[in-house]
N, C-alpha and C positions, 0 to 999 in steps of 0.2 A: 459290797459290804460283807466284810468278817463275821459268820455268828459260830458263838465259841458250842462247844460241847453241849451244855447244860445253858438254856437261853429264856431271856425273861423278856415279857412284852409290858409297854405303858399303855394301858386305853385312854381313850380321848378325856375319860371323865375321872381317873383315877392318880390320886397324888403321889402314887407310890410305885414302885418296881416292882411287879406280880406275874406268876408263872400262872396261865389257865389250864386246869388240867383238862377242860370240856372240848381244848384243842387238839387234845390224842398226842399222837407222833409227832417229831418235831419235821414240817414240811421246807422245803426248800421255797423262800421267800421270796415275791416277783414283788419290783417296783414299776408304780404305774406315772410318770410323768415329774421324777423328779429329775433336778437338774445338779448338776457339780458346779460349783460357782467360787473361786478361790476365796474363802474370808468373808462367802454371804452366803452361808448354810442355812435352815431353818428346819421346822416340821416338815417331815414324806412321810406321806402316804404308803404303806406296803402291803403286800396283799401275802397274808400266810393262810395259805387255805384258801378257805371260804371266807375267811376275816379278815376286814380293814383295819388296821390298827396306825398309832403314830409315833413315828421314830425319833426322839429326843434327837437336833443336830442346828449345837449353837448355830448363833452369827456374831461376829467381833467388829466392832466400829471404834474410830475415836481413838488410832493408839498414834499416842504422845508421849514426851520426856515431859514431865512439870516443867523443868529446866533445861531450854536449848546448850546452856554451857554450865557445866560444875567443876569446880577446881578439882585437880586429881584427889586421888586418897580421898572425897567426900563423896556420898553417895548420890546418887541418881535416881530417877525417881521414874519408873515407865509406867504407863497407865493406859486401862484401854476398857468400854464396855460392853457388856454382850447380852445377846437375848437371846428367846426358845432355848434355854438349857434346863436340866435338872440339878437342882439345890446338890450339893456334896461331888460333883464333877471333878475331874479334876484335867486341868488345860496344860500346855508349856510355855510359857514366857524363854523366847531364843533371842540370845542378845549377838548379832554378828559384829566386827570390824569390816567396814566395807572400803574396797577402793576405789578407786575414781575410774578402774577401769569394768567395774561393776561387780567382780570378784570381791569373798567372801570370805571370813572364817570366825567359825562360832567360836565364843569364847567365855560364854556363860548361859547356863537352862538353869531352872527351877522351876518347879510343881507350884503350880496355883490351885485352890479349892474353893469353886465358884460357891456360891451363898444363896441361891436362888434361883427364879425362872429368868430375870434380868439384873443390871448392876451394873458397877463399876468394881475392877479389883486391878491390883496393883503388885510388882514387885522392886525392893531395894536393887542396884548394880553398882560396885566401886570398882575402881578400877588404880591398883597402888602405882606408885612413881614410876617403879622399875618396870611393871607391867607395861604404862605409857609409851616409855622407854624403848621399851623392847619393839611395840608397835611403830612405833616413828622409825627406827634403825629397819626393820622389815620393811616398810614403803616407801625410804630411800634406796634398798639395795631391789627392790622391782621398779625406780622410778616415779614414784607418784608422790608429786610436790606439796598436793593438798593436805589439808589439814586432817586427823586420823579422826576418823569418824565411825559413830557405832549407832545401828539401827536395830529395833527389835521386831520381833515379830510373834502372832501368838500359835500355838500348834493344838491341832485337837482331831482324833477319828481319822488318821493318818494325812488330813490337809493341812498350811499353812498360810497366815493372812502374807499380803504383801508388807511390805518394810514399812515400818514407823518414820519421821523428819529424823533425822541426823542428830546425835549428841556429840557433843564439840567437850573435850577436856581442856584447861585450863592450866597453868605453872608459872610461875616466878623463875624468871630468868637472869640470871647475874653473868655481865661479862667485864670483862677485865682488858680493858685498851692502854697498853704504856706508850709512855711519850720517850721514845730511845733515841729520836730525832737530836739535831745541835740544837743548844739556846736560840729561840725564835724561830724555829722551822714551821709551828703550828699553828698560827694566830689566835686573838683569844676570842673566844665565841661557836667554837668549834664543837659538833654533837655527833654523839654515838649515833643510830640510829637502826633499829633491829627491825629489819620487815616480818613478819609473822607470814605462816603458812597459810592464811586466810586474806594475806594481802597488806591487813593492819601494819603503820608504820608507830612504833614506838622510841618514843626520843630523849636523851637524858644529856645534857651539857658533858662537853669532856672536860675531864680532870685529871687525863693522866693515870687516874685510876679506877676503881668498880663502880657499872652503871648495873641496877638494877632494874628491870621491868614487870611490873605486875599484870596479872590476867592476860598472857602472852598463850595465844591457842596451840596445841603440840599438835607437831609435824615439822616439816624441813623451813630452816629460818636462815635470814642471810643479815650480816652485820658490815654496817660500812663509817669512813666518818663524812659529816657535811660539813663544808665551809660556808656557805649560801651567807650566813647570818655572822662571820669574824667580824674583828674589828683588827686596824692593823696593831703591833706589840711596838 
């Protein structure tokens, strides 16, 4: 544990952040039986001096997206609650892009400023088209099929919780299938069909012309046509 220069203790019975001055010099501080536990911090015990005192050290539970999928360009919603803190703290909400090969990269923090001893608190993430974009084009050119995915995480007193469930981004996708075949090459009953990076197949009758798909998950997507269901012309 870090203690700065100039160092202030909480006692077990006191609501506020107070320097004792009946503790003299500033002692090199032993701890007696606390534990490191990634994302389950709490009150330790320390021993400064002759004195017991308790060292503010959140713990985070409960972190979720409100929404497993949000369409791009709309925001997201991460949420997460925590105990044993002191009111006016301030924590990091870390938003990574994860891969499928377990690899990482951060792509958004922000300061949160806890409100109490426990709670729930929260921050907005969008994430714009071309951002998407960009993300999808990077995990096809390292291979990774899946669907681009972003997990958060909260940070505080140099530790970090584990990854929050997966936020899935969402897009409208329009493609464009011409019929350049002779008269009657394609029978009629004939469909686009766009598998999504999540697996999902979406399906829209061919016409020769633009199939759109809505709430199609970004990541690597494959278009094909089906005959299964023609009729002959």
């Amino acid at each position: 544990m870090a203690w700065p220069a100039t160092w202030a203790a909480r006692s077990r019975n006191s609501a506020g952040i107070r320097r004792s001055p009946s503790l003299g010099p500033e002692p090199t501080p032993t701890r007696r039986g606390a534990r490191s536990e990634r994302g389950r911090a709490r009150f330790e015990d320390v021993l400064v001096g002759p004195v017991r005192i308790r060292v503010a050290s959140p713990s985070f539970a409960n972190l979720a997206w409100r929404e497993p999928r949000v369409p791009v360009g709309e925001a997201a919603e991460a949420r997460f609650s925590y105990d044993d803190a002191i009111g006016g703290m301030e924590v990091a909400v870390v938003v990574y892009e994860v891969n499928r090969d377990g690899t990482s990269d951060e792509v958004h923090r922000e300061e949160v400023t806890l409100g109490g001893v426990r709670g729930e608190a929260g921050v907005s993430f969008t994430r714009s088209e071309e951002e998407a974009e960009r993300d999808v084009a990077d995990d096809v050119d390292e291979g990774d099929e899946g669907p681009v995915e972003y997990r958060f995480t909260v940070a505080a007193e140099g530790r970090e919780t584990a990854w929050s469930p997966a936020l899935w981004l969402t897009h409208t996708v329009a493609v464009r299938v011409e019929d350049t075949a002779e008269e009657g090459r394609y029978p009629a009953g004939a469909e686009v069909v766009l598998t999504a990076a999540d697996g999902t197949e979406h399906r829209a009758p061919f016409t020769g012309e633009e199939a759109s798909f809505d709430g199609v998950v970004c990541g690597p997507m494959s278009v094909r046509l089906d005959f299964a269901r023609t009729e002959a012309r």
